[in-house]
C-alpha positions as a Markdown table, in Angstrom:
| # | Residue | x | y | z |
|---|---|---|---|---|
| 1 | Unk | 2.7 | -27.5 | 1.4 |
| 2 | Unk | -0.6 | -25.3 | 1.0 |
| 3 | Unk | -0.2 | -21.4 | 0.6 |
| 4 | Unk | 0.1 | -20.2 | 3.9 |
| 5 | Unk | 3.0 | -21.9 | 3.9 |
| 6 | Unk | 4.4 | -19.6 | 1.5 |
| 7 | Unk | 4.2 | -16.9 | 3.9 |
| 8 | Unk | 7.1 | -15.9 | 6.3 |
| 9 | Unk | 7.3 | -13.6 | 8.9 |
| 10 | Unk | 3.6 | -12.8 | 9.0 |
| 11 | Unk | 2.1 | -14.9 | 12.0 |
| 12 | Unk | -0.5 | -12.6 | 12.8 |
| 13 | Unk | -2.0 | -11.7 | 9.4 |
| 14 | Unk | -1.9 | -14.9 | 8.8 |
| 15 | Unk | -4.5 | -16.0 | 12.4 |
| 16 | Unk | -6.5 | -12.9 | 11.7 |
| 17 | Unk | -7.5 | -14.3 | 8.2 |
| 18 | Unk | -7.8 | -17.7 | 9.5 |
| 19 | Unk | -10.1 | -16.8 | 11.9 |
| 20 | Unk | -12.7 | -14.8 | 9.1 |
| 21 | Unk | -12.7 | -18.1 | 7.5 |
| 22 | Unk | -14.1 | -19.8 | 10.5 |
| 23 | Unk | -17.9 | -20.8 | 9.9 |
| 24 | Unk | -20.3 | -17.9 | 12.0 |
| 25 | Unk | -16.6 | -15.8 | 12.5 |
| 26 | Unk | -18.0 | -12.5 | 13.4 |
| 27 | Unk | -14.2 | -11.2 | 11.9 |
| 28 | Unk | -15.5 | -11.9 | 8.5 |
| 29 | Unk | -16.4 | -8.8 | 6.3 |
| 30 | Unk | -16.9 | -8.3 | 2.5 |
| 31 | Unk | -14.1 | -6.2 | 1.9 |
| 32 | Unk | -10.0 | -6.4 | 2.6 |
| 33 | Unk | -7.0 | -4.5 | 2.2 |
| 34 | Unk | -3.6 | -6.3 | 2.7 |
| 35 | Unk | -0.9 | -3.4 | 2.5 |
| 36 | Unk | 2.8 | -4.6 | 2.9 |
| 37 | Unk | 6.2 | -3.8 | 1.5 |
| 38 | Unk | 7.2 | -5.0 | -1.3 |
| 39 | Unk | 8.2 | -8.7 | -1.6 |
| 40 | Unk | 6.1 | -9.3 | 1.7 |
| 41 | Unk | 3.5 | -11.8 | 0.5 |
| 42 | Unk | 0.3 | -9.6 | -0.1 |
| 43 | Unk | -0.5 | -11.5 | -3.1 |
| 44 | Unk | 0.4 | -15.4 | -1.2 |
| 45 | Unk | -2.2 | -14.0 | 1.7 |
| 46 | Unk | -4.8 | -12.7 | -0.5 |
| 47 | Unk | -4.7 | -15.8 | -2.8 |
| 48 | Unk | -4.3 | -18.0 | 0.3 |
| 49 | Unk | -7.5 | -16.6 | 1.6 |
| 50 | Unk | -9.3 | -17.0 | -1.2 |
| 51 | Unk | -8.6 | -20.2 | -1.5 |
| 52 | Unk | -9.4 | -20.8 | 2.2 |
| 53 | Unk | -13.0 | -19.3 | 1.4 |
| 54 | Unk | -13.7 | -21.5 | -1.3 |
| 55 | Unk | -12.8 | -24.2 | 0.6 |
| 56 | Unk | -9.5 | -25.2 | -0.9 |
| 57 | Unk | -7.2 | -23.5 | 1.7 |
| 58 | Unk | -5.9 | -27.8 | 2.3 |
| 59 | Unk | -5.9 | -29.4 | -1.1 |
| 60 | Unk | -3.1 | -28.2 | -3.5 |
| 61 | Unk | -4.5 | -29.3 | -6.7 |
| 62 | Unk | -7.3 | -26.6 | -5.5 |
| 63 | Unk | -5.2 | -24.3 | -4.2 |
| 64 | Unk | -3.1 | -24.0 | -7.4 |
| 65 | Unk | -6.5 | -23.7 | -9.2 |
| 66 | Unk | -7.3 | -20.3 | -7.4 |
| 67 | Unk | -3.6 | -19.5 | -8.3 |
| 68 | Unk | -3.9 | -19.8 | -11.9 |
| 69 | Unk | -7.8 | -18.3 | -12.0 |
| 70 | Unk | -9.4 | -21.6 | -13.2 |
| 71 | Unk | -11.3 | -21.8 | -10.1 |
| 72 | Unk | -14.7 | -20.6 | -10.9 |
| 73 | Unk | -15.8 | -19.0 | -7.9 |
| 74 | Unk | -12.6 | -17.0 | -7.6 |
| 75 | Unk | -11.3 | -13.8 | -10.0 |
| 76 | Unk | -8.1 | -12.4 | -9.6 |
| 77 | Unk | -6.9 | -9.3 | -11.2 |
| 78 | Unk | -3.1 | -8.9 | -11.9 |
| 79 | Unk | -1.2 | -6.9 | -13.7 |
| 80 | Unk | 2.3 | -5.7 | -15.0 |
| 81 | Unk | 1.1 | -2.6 | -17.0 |
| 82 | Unk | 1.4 | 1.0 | -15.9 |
| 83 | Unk | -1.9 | 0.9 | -14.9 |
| 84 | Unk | -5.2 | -1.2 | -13.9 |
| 85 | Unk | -7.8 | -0.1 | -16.7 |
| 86 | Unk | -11.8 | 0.6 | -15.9 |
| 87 | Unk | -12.6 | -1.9 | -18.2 |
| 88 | Unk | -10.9 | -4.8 | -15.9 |
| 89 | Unk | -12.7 | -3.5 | -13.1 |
| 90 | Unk | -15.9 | -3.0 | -14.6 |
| 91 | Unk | -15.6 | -6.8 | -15.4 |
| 92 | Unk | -14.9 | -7.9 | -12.1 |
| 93 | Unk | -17.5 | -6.0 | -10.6 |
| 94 | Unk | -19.7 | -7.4 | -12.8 |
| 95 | Unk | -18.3 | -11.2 | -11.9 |
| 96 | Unk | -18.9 | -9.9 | -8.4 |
| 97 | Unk | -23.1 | -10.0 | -8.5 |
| 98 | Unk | -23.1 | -13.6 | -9.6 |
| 99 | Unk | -23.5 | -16.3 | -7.1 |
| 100 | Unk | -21.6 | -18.6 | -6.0 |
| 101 | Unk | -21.3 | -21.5 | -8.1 |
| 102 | Unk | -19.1 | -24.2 | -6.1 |
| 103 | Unk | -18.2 | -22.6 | -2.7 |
| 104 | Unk | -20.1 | -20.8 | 0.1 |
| 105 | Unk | -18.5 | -17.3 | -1.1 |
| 106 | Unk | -17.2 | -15.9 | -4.0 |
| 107 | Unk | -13.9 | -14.4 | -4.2 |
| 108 | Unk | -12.4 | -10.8 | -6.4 |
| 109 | Unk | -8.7 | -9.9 | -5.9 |
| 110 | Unk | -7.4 | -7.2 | -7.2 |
| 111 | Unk | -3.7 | -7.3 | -7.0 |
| 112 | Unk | -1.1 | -3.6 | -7.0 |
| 113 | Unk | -4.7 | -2.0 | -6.1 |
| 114 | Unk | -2.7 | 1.0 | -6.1 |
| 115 | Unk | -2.5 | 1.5 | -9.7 |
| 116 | Unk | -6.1 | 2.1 | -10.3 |
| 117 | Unk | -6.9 | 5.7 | -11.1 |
| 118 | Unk | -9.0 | 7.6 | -9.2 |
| 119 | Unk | -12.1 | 6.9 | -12.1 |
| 120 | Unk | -11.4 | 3.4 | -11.7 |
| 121 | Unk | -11.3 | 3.4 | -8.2 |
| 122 | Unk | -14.7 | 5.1 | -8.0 |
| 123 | Unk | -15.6 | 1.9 | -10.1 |
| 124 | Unk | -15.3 | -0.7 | -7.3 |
| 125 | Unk | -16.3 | 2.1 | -4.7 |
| 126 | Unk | -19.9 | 1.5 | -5.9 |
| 127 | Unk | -19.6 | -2.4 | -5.2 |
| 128 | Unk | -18.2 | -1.8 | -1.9 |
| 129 | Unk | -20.9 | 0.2 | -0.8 |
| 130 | Unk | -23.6 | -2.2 | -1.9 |
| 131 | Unk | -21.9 | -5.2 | -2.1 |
| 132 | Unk | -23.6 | -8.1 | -2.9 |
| 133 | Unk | -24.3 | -11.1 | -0.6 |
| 134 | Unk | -21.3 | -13.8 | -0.3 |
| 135 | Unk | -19.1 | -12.0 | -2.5 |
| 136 | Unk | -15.6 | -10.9 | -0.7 |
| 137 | Unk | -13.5 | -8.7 | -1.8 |
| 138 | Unk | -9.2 | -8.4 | -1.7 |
| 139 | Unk | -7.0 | -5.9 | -2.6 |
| 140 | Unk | -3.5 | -5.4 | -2.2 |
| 141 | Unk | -1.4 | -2.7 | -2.3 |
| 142 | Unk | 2.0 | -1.3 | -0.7 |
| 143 | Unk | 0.2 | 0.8 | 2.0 |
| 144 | Unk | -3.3 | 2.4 | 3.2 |
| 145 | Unk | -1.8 | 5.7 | 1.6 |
| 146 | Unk | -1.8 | 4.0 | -2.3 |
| 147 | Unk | -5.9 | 3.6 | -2.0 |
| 148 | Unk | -8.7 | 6.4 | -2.2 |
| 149 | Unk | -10.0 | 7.3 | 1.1 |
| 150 | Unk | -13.3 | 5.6 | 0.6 |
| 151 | Unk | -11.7 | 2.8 | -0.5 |
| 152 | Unk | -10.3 | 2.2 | 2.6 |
| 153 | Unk | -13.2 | 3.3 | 4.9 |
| 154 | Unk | -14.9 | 0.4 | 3.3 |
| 155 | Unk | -12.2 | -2.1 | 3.8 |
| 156 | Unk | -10.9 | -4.4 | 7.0 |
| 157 | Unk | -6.8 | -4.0 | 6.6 |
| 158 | Unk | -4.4 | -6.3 | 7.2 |
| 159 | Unk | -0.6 | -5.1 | 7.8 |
| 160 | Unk | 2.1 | -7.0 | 6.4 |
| 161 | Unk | 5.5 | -7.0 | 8.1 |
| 162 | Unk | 8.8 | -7.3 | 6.9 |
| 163 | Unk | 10.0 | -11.0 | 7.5 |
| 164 | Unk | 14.0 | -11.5 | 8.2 |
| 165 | Unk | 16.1 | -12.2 | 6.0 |
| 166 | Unk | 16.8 | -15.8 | 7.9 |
| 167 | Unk | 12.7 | -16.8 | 7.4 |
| 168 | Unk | 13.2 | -15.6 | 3.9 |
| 169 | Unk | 16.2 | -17.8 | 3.4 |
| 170 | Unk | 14.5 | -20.6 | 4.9 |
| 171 | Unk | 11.6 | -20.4 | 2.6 |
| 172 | Unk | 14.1 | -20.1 | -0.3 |
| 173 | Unk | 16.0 | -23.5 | 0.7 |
| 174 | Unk | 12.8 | -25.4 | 1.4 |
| 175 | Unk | 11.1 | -24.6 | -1.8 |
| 176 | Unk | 13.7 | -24.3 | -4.4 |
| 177 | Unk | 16.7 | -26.3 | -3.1 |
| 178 | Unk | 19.7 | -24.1 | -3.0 |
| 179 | Unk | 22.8 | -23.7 | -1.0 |
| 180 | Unk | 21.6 | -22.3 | 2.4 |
| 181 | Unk | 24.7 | -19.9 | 2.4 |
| 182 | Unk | 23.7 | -18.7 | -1.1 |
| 183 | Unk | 19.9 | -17.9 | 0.2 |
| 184 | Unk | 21.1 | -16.0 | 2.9 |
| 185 | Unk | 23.4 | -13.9 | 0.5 |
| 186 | Unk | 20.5 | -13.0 | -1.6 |
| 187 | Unk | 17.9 | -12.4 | 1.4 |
| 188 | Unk | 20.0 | -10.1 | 2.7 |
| 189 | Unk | 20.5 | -8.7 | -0.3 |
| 190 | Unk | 16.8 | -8.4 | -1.7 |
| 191 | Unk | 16.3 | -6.6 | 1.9 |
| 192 | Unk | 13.4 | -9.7 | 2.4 |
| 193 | Unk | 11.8 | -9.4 | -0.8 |
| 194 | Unk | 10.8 | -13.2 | -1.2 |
| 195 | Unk | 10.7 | -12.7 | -4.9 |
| 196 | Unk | 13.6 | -10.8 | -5.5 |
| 197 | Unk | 15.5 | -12.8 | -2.9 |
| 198 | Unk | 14.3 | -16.1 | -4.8 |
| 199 | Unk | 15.6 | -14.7 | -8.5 |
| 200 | Unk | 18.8 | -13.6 | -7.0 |
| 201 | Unk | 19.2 | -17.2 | -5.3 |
| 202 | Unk | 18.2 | -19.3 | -8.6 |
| 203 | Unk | 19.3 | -16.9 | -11.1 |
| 204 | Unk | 23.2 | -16.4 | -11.6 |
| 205 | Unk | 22.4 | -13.9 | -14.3 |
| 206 | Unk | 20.0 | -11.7 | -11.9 |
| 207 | Unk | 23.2 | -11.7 | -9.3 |
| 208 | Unk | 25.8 | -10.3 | -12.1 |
| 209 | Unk | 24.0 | -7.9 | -13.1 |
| 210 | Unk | 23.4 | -6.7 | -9.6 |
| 211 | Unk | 26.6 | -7.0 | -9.3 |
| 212 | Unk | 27.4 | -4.7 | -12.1 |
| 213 | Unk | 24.9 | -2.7 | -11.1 |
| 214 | Unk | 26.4 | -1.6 | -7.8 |
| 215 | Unk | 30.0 | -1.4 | -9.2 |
| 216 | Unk | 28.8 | 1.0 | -11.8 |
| 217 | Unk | 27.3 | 3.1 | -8.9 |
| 218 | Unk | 30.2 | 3.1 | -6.4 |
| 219 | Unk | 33.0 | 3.9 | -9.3 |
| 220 | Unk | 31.5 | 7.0 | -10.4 |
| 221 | Unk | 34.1 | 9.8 | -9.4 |
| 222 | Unk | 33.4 | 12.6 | -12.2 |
| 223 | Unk | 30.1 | 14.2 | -14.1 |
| 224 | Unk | 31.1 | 12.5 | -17.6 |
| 225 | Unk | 31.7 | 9.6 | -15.9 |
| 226 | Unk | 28.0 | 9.5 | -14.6 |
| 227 | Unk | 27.3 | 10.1 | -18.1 |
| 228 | Unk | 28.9 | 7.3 | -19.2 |
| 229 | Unk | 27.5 | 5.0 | -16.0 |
| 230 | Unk | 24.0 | 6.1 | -16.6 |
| 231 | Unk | 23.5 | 4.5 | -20.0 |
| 232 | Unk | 25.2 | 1.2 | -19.1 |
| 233 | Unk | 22.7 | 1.1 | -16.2 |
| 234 | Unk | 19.8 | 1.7 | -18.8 |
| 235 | Unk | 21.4 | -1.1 | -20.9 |
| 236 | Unk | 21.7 | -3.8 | -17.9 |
| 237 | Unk | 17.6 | -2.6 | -16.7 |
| 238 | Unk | 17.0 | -3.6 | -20.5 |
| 239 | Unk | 18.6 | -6.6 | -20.2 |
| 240 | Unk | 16.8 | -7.5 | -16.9 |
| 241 | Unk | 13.8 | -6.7 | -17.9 |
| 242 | Unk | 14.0 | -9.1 | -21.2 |
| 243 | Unk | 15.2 | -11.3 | -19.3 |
| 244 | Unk | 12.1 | -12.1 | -16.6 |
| 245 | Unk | 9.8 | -10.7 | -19.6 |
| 246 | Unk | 10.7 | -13.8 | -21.4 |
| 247 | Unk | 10.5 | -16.4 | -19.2 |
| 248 | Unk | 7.0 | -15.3 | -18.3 |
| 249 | Unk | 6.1 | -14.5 | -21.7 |
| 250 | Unk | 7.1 | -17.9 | -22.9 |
| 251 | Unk | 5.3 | -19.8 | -19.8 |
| 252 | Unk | 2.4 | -17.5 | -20.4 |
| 253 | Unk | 2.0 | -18.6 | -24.0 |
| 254 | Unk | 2.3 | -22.3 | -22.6 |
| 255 | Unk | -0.5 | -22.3 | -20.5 |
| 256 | Unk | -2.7 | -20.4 | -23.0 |
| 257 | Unk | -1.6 | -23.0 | -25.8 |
| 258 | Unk | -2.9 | -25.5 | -23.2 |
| 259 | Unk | -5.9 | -24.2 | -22.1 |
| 260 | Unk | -7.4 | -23.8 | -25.7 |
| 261 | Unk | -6.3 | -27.2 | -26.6 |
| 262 | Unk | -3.0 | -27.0 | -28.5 |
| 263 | Unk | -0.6 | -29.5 | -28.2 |
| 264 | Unk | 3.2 | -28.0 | -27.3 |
| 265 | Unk | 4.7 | -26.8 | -30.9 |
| 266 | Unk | 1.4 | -26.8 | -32.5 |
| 267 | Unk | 0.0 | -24.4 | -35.1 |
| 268 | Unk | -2.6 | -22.0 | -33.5 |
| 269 | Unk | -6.3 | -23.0 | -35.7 |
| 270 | Unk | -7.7 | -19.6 | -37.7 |
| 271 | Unk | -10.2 | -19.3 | -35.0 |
| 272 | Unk | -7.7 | -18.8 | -31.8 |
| 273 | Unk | -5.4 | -17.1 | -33.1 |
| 274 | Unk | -7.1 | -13.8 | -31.6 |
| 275 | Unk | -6.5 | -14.9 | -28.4 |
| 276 | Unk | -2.9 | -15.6 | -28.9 |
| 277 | Unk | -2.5 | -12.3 | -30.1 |
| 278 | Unk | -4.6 | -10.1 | -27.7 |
| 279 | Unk | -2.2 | -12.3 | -25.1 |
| 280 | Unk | 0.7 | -11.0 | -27.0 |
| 281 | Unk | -0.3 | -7.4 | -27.2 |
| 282 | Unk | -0.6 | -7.7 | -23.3 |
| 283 | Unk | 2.7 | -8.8 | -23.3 |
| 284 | Unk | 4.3 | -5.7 | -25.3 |
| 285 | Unk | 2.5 | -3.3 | -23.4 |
| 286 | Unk | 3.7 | -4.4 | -19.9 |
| 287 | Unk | 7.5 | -4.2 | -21.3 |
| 288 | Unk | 7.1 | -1.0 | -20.5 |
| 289 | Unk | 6.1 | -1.0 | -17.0 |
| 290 | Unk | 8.9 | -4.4 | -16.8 |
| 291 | Unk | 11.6 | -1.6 | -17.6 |
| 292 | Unk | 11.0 | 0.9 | -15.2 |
| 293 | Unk | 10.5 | -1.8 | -12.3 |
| 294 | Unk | 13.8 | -3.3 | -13.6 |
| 295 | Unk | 15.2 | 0.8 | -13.3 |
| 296 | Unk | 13.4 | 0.6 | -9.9 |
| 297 | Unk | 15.5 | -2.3 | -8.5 |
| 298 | Unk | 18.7 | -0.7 | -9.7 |
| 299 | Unk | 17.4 | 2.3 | -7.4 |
| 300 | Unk | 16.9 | 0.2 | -4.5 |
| 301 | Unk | 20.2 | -1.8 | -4.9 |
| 302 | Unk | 22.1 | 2.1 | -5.3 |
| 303 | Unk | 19.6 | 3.0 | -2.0 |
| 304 | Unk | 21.0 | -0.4 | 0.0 |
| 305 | Unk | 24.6 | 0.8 | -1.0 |
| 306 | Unk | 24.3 | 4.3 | 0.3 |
| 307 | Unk | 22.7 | 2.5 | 3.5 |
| 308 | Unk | 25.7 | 0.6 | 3.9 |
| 309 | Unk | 27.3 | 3.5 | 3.6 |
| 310 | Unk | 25.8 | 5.6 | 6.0 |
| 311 | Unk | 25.8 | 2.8 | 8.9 |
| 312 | Unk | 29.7 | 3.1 | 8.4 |
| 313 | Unk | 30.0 | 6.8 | 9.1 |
| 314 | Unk | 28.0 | 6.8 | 12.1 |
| 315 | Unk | 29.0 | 3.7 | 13.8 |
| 316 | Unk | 25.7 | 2.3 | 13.8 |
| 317 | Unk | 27.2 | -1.4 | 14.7 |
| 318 | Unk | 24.4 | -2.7 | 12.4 |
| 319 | Unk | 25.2 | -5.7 | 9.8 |
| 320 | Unk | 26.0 | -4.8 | 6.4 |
| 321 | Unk | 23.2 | -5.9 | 2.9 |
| 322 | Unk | 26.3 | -5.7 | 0.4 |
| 323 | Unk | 29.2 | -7.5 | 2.2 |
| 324 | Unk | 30.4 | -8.4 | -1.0 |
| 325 | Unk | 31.1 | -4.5 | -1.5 |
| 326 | Unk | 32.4 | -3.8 | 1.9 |
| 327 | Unk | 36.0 | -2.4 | 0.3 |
| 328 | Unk | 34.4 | 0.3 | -1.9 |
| 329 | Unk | 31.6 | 1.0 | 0.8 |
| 330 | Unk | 34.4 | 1.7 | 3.5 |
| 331 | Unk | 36.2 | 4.0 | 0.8 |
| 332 | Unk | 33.6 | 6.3 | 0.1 |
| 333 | Unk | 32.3 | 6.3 | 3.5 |
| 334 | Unk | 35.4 | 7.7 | 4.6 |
| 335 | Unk | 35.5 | 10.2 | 1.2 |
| 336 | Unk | 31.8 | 11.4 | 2.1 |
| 337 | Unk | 30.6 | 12.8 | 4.9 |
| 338 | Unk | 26.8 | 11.2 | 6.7 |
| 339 | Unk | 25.0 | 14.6 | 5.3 |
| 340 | Unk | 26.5 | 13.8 | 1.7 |
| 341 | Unk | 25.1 | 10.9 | 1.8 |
| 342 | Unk | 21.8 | 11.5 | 3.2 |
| 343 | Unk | 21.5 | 14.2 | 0.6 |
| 344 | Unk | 22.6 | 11.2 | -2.0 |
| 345 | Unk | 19.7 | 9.2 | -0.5 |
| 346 | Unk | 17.0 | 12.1 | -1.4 |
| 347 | Unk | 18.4 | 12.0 | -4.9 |
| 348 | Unk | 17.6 | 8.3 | -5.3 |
| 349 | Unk | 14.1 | 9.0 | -3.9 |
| 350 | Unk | 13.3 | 11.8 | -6.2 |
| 351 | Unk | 14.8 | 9.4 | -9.2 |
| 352 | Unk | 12.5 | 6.4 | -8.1 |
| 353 | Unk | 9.3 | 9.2 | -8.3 |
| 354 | Unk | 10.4 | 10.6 | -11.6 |
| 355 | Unk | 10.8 | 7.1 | -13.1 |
| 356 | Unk | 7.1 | 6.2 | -11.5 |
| 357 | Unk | 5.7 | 9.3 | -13.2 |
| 358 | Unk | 7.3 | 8.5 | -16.7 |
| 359 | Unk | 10.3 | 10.8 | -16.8 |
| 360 | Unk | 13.1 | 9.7 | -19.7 |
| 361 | Unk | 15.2 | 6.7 | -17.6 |
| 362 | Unk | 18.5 | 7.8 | -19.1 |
| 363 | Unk | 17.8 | 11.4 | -17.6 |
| 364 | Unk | 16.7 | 10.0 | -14.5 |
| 365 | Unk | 19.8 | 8.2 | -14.5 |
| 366 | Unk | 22.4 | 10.6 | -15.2 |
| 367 | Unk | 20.7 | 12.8 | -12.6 |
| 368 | Unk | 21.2 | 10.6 | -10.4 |
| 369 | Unk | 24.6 | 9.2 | -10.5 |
| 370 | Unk | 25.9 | 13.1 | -10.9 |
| 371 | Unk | 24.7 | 13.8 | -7.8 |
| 372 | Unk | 26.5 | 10.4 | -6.2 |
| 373 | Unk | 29.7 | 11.7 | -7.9 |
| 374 | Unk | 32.6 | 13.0 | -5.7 |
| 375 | Unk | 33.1 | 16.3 | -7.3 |
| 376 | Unk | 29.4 | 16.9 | -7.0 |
| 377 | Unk | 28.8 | 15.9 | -3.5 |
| 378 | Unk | 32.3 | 16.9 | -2.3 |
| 379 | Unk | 34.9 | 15.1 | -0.4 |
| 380 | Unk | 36.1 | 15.0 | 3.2 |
């Protein structure tokens, strides 16, 4: 199984890439921009085709070298802070002018492109505009919108799709073994977010607090009651967002311990202890961004909800993404009228911006679940 076979649903990203990798392929250019949803597989593509560059698209020991940035001719920047610092970019770009030191090209990803600022940004513009020979360039990012103007006038895009929950399901049985029934539960659920779908599938702590999440949501019915809701949503984001933070703090740790030599439960020598603690700082200062995404996905789950919803009141004859809710859904679609709960589905919006530009969670919160409440929106 080589990377592109972790991709689903995206048939023709996938040829269009193939064929830049083609020796003489006049589709070949220096610089990419996958855009996709969420979940999609911009990062699978962009790692896929860099390891297809290098010539290691076919052999997974090299493949999960590119993967894990121990192949030298490819970089790849990824993050889980707020944002992507000049610094990092500054270094890439710098990696960039080398040349080539096993492969024909040389490969820079730059994953969540979108959270560079504007000065960083301006940063890679000036590589894009004279970029050097054999170097490619890949970044990702959730649409054309999320990247400066010049960024993308200097880019060829490629446009993810949403696969179907049955492809993601598929990919979810194949790769991880689980009960095909249960995959399809948590595709649907994740809306086709192959990551999220996978966690909810694999992790039976993930799914009850999803759970939770939406129960909290639908059995609001007063303001102090929201109140109350609000900060037990806080406290299950919090939990969540320990939760993955220490799994992939712990495996992070690992392959550090590994790299520099240390066998597993071994003290750290005087001299690397530096780099165990500049990995640790990292790791603290992503918590941050690890709770609001956790905040995010409650959003989401409350947005799939009030879909649900919605389909209900207008007869829309389309299949439900929380069947295990369908009692509660058909109650308050009956209680609510379609505008209340479009007007409910603006609220989550606005949330999901406040908690992207740093507004106080529980605030966003209570906001939030006041204006899903009864005797704010009204009954029927």
């Amino acid at each position: 199984m080589t990377l592109w076979d972790e991709l689903v649903g995206q048939d023709s990203a996938i040829a269009q890439m193939k064929r830049a990798c083609e020796p003489g392929s006049t589709a070949m250019t220096h610089a990419w921009l996958i855009t996709g949803p969420p979940g999609s597989g911009r990062s699978t593509l962009a790692h896929a085709f860099a390891a297809e560059l290098v010539g290691a698209g076919g052999v997974e020991d090299h493949w999960r070298q590119v993967v894990a940035g121990a192949h030298p001719d490819v970089s790849i920047l990824s993050t889980n802070k707020v944002t992507i610092t000049i610094e990092e970019v500054r270094a890439l770009v710098s990696f960039s002018y080398f040349s080539p030191s096993a492969s024909s090209y040389r490969v820079v990803v730059i994953e969540d492109a979108d959270r560079m600022t504007e000065r960083t940004s301006n940063v890679l513009l000036k590589a894009l505009e004279e970029p050097p020979p054999q170097t490619v360039w890949v970044l990702c990012a959730p649409s054309t919108a999320d990247v400066l103007p010049t960024i993308r006038s200097r880019t060829r895009s490629v446009v993810l799709q949403v696969p179907s929950a049955e492809d993601v399901a598929r990919l979810i049985t194949q790769r991880e073994g689980v009960d095909p029934e249960l995959a399809v539960m948590a595709a649907t659920e994740a809306q086709s977010h192959i990551g999220m779908a996978t966690r909810l599938a694999t992790d039976d702590g993930a799914r009850s607090r999803r759970q939770t999440s939406i129960d909290l949501a639908l059995g609001v019915h007063s303001v102090s009651g929201a109140v109350a809701a609000a900060a037990q949503l806080l406290a299950i984001a919090q939990e969540d967002a320990q939760a993955l933070g220490e799994r992939n703090d712990q495996a992070e740790r690992d392959a550090l311990l590994t790299s520099l030599g240390v066998a597993p439960g071994g003290a750290v020598p005087s001299a690397l202890r530096s780099q165990v603690k500049s990995l640790e700082d990292d790791q603290k200062r992503r918590k941050t961004r690890s709770l609001r995404d956790a905040i995010d996905r409650i959003m989401v789950d409350v947005m799939s909800v009030l879909r649900d919803v919605l389909m209900v009141q207008v007869n829309a004859g389309v299949g439900a993404i929380n069947v295990s809710h369908a009692q509660a859904i058909e109650l308050r679609a009956h209680q609510t009228t379609p505008e209340v709960t479009l007007a409910a589905l603006d609220a989550v919006r606005e949330g999901r911006e406040r908690v992207a530009h740093n507004s106080p969670p529980l605030l966003v919160l209570e906001a939030l679940l006041i204006s899903l409440s009864p005797s704010v929106s009204g009954r029927v």
